[in-house]
N, C-alpha and C positions, 0 to 999 in steps of 0.2 A: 466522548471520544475515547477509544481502546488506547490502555497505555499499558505499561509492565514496567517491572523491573526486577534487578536480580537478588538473591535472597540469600546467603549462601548460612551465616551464622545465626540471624535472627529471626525472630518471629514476630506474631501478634501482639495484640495485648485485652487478647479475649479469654474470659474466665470461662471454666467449665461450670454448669449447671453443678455438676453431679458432687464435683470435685470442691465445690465450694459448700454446697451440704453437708457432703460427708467431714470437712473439717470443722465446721461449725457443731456439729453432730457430735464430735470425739472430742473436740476440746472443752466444749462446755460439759460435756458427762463426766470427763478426768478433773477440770474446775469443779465439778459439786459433789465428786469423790472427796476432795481435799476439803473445802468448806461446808458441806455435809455429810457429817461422818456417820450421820444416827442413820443414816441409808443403807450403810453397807453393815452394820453392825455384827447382823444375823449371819454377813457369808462366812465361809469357812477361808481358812487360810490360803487354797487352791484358788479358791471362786474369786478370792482379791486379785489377785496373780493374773490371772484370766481377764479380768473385769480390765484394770490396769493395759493390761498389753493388749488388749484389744482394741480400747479405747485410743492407744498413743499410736496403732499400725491407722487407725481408721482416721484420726487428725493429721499426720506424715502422709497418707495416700494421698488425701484432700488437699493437701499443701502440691504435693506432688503434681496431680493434675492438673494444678490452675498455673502451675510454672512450666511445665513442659512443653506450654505453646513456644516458649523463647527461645527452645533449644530443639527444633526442628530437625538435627541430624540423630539427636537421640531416637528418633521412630523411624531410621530409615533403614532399612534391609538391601540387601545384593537381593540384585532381580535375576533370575535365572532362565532358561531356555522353558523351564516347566511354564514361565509367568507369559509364554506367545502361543496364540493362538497359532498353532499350525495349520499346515497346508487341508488337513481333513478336516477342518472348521472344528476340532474339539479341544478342551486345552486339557493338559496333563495334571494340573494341579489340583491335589485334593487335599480336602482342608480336615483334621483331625480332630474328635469328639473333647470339648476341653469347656469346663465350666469359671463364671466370674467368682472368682473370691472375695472382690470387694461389694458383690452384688450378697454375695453370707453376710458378711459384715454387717453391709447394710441392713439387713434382713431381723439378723441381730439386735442392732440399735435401736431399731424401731419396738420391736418387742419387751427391750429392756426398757423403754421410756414408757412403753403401754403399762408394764407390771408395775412401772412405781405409780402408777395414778391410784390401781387400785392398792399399795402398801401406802405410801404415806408421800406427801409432794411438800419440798421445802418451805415455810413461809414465806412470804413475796413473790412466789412463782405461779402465774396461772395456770389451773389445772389444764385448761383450755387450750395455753400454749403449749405446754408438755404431748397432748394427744395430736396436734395439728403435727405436731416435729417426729411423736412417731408413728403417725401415718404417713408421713412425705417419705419416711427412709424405709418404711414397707414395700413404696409403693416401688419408690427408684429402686430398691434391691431388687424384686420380681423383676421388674422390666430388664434390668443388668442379666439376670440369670438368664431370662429367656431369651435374651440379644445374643448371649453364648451359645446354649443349647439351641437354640431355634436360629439361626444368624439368617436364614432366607425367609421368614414369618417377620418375624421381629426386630432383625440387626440391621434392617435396611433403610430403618427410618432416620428424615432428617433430625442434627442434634442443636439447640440451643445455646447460645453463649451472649452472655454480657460481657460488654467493654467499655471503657472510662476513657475519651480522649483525654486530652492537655484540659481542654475547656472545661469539661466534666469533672475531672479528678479536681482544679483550682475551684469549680462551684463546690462541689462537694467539701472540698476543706473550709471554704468560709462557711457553711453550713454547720459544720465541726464546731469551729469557733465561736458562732452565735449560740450553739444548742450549750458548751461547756459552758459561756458565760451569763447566760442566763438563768442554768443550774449554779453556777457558784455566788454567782452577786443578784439573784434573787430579782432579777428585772424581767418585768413581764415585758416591754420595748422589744428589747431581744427575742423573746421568744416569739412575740408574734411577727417580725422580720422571719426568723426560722420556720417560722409556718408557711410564712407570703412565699418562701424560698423551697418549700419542700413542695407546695404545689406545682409549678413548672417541672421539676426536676419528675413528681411521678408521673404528670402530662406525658412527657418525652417518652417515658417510660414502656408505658401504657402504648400510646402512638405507634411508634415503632416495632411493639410485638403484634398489632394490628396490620402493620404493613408486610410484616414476613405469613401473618395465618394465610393458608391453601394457595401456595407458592410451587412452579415449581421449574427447576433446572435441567437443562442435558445440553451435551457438548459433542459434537460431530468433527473426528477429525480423521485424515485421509487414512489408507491402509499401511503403507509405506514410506520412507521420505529418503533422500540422499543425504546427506551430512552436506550441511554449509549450503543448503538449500532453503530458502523461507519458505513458511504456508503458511495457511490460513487456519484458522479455528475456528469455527461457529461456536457463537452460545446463545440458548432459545432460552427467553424469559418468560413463563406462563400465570398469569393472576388469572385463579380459578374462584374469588371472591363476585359476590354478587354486585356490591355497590363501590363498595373501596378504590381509589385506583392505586397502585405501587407508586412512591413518588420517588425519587434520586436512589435508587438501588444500585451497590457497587458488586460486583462479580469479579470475587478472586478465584483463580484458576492457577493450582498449584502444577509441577511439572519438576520432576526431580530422578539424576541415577544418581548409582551411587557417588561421584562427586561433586556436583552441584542439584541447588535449589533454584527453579526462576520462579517467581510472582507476578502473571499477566492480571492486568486487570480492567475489566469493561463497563461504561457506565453507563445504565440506562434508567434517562431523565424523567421518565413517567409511561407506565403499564397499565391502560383504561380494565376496568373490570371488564373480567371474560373476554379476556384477549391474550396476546401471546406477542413477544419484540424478536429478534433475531439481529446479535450482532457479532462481530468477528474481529479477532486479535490476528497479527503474524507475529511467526518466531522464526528464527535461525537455530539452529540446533546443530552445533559441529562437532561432537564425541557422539560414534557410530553404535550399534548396542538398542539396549531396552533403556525407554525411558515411559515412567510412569506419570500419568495424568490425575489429579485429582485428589482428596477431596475439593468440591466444589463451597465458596463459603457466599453470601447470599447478607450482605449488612448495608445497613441503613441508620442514618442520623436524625432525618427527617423529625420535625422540622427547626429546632433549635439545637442541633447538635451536641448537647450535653451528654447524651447516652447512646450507648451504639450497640444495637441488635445486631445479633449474626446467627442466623441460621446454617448449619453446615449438613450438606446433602454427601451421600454416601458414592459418589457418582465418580468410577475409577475407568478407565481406559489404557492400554498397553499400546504403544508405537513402536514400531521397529524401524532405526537407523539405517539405512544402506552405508556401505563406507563409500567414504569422501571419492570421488573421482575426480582425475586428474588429465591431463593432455600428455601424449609421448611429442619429443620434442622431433625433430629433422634428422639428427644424429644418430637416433634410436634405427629410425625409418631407412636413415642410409645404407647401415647395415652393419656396422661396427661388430665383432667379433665379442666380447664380453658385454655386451648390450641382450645377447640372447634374440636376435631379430627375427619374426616370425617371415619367411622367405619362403616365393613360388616354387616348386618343381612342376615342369613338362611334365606330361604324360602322352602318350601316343594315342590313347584310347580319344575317339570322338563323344564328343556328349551336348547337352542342352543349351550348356552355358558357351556363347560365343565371346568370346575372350579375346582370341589372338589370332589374325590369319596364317593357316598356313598350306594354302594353296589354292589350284582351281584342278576342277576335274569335270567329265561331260555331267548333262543333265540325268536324275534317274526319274522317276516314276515317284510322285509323295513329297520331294523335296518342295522347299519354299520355296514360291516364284520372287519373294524380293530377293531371293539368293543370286540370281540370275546376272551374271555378270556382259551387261549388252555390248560395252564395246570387244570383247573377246571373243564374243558367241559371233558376232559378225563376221570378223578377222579369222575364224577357227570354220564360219560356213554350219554352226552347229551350237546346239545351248550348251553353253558352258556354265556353272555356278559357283561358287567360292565355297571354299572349307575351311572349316573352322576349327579349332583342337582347346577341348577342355584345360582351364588351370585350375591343380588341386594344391592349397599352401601346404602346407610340413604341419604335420602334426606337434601339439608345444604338451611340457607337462611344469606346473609351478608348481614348485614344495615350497611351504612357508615354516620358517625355523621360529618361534613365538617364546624368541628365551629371555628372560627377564633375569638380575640379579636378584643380591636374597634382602638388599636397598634399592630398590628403583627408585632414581630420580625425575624429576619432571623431563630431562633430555632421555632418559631412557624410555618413559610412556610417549616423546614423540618420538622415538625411534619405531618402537612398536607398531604407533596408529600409521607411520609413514609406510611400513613392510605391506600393511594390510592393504592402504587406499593404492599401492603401487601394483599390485599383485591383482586387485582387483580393475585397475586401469590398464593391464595387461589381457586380463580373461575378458574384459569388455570388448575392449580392440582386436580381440582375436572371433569371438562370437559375431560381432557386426561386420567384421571384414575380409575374415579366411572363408576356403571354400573348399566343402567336401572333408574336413578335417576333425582331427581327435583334440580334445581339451579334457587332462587330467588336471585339476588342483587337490593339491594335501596338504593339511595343517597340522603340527606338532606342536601344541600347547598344553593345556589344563587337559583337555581330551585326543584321540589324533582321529581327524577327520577326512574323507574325500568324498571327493566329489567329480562326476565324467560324464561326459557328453559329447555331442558335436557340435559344431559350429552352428549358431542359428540364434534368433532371437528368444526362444521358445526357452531352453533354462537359464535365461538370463537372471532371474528371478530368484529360483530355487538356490544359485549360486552364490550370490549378492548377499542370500539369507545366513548361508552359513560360514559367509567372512565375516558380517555383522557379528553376529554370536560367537566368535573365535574368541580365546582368552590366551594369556601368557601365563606361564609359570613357568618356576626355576629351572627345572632338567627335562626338559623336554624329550621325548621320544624321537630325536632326529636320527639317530642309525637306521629304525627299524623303517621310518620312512623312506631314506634313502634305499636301503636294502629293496625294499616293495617296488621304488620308480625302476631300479635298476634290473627288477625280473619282468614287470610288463611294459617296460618301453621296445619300442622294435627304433632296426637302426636309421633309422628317418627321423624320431622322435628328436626333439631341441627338448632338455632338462634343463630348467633352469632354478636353483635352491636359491630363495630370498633368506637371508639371518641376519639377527640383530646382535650376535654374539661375537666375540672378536675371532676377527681372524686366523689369530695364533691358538685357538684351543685343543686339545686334541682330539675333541669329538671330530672336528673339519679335518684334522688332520688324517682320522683313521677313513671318513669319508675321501677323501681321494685319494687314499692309497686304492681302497676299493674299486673305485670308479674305473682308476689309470686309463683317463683317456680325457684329462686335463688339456692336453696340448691337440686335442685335433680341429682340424679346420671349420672352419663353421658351416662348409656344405654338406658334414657329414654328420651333421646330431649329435651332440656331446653333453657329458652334465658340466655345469657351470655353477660358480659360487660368487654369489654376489653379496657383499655385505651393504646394509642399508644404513644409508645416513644421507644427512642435507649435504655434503660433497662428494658422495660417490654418486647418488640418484640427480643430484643441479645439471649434468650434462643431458639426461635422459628424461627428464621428468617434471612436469612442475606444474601448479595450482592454476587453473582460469581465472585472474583476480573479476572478469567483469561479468562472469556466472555464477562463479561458484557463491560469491561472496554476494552478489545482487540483493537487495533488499535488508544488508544489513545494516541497522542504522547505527550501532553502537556496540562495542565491545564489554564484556563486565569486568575487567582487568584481567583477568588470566588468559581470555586472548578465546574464549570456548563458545559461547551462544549468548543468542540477543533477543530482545522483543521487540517490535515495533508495531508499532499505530497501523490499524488498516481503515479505510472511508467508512465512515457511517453507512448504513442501507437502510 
């Protein structure tokens, strides 16, 4: 059964392959620097320096690596406009020529381990083991470099990690216990308990990297999605194994912007050889924006649970948030004067759309005969048909003011996401409802954006896209915004500026001296200021709790996005 939960500070407790070589790698070289000294005798004063710092960067990376699963927000980046596929199917990001350093290292330490085989190899040290340890860090250096250098050859393959549950870390430590006291009080009892105990534990071992060999994952998920909206996620399980079958394999499925982590996770009970499962997680996701999918991790306990294989596939995916929509309220719709209400005008001109009667006149030649109005035509001795007069609404133009202070608090990021999902619960309601009409929106934030159209379903889409990707910063470019609505609005147009900034500032201020047409009636198109908050927008605006929120089963405490369970298939 698909379950999740959310992640925000912690991690795994899966080791890196690489990361646990290389410290075994550097601490035991700097160990046989200090307890064999007849090794380095010959260097020169530099080549100690060198050997040393080399040595202590390659045992610190290695430390480094095998800890940084815990701390999850240390490898997260701001996702940018570059990171969506655009509307031209291509994405802007390109990735710059940049080589592994600890893949040199690597490289390094293997070599340095090969040349003392042939100078001289400590007493008690197998030569045997000395050449195994630096071919293993030859081999992982190569493959690190060419995972840099080559990242579309080479950097795409799945990576390997060992983990130790509860169960596994307490057998492993009575294993400890038995092997020190068998070495110290000389009882053979002991050791061979340590023996009986080391065989299950490499069983597990072994097992488990059996059930990850010729595996593989991908995750399909929709193009789009609304904020506070659940979907689904597909995840297809493939054993490309000839006889084996996958038995209890868990699938984590990471999802992370830049303020939160979730962790879904899917379980699938058994994978027959050469076959393939397909099962699916929902999520709610309610901060609008890029959020990124992936890596995919692929672990297995089977079947005594001491040791936990984790295969991690390189399998990333980009979503884009639409922002949150909301309902305009009755009050809106009535027509309220600082509400901005988008309102019909007459026109005399006839057209397609039959709207509203206004009148009858004889029959011509082409007209529609359900036009035909029978009890007049009778009474008049002659066909009469009804006429109709197009309604065209007013054209609207939203500026959205994206001003942040230079501390935003949690109430100032919802004042922000409210400006946005209100602005765009405006241009929605004006696309599916006005007729014949102009829709300008502009954004003054981190960049100043617009966006223009007419009324229709058709840029609903492209619109949506670029509220999503709206960002705030401190000073925003609101003048030159204003300045622009107030040279291409004509006097029909309704301006209506959404800000999160206070009232009393004097960029607003110099804004309506500008405008000076603060006071006119609302049948005449005016710009309007409206500041955004939960009690000036509570009259006009507010959340669909049995939509928008549908399918969420659980909050994570900050009140943002959830996982839930979908049916097996």
């Amino acid at each position: 059964m698909p379950v999740g939960r959310s992640n925000r500070n912690g991690g795994d407790r899966s080791v890196s392959m690489g990361g646990l070589l290389a410290f075994l790698v550097g601490f035991g070289l700097l160990l046989a620097y200090w307890l064999f000294s007849d090794l380095t005798k010959n260097f020169s004063q530099w080549e100690r320096w060198a050997f040393v710092g080399t040595t202590s960067f390659l045992s610190l990376w290695g430390l480094k690596q095998m800890t940084e699963a815990r701390r999850p927000s240390a490898r997260r980046r701001r996702l940018s406009r570059k990171d969506f596929p655009l509307a031209n199917g291509r994405n802007e990001s390109t990735s710059a020529w940049s080589i592994s350093w600890i893949g040199i290292l690597l490289v390094f330490a293997g070599l340095v381990l090969l040349l003392t085989i042939r100078l001289q190899v400590p007493p008690g040290i197998p030569a045997t083991l000395v050449a195994i340890g630096g071919c293993l860090c030859l081999v992982f250096g190569v493959r690190r470099i060419l995972a840099t250098v080559l990242p579309r050859r080479y950097g795409n393959k799945p990576q390997y990690r060992v983990a130790l549950p509860k169960s596994g870390a307490s057998y492993l430590l009575v294993m400890t216990v038995l092997l020190v006291g068998s070495l110290l009080g000389h009882s053979n009892m002991l050791m061979l308990v340590f023996a009986m105990m080391v065989g299950p534990f490499v069983l597990n071992g072994w097992i488990t990297f059996s059930m990850l060999r010729r595996t593989e994952l991908s995750r399909r998920i929709p193009k789009t999605v609304i904020a506070g909206e659940s979907f689904t996620v597909d995840i297809r399980l493939k054993n490309r194994k000839l006889l084996l079958a996958s038995t209890v394999m868990m699938v984590t499925d990471q999802i992370e912007n830049e303020l939160e982590q979730l962790d879904c996770q899917v379980l699938f009970a058994r994978v027959p050889a050469r076959s393939s499962r397909t099962d699916s997680y929902r999520v709610c996701l309610m901060q609008r924006g890029l959020y990124r999918f992936g890596p995919l991790h692929l672990a297995t306990r089977f079947p005594l649970g001491i040791v936990e294989r984790r295969l991690i596939f390189p399998a990333f995916d980009i979503l884009l948030i639409y922002p949150r929509i909301g309902q305009l309220t009755d009050a809106w719709r009535r027509g309220r004067s600082m509400a901005a209400e988008v309102i019909d005008q007459r026109t005399p001109a006839r057209g397609a759309f039959h709207d509203e009667f206004h009148g009858m006149r004889e029959y011509r030649p082409g007209d529609n005969p359900r036009s035909i109005h029978w009890r007049t035509s009778v009474r008049r001795n002659e066909l009469t048909v009804r006429e109709y007069q197009q309604n065209r609404s007013q054209d609207l133009m939203i500026l959205i003011d994206l001003w942040k202070p230079e501390n935003p608090t949690e109430a100032d990021r919802e004042r922000i996401e409210l400006a946005v999902s209100f602005a765009a619960t405006l241009a929605v309601d004006h696309m599916r409802n006005a007729r014949d009409a102009r829709l300008d929106v502009a954004v003054a934030g981190r960049e100043l954006e617009r966006w223009e159209g007419r009324s229709g379903p058709a840029g609903i889409d492209s619109l949506l896209e670029m509220l999503a990707l709206a960002d705030s910063r401190m000073n925003p470019d609101v003048a030159a915004l204003s300045t622009d609505a107030e040279m291409r609005r004509s006097s029909s147009t309704r301006v209506l500026l959404l800000t999160t900034r206070p009232l009393s500032s004097d960029v607003l201020d110099a804004i309506r001296e500008s405008t000076d047409n603060g006071d006119a009636p609302p049948s005449q198109g005016h710009f309007e200021i409206m500041p955004v908050g939960l009690r000036e927008l509570a009259p006009y605006f507010t959340f669909d709790a049995a939509g928008s929120n549908a399918g969420m089963k659980y909050s994570d405490g900050d009140g943002v996005s959830a996982v839930q369970s979908a049916p097996e298939r």
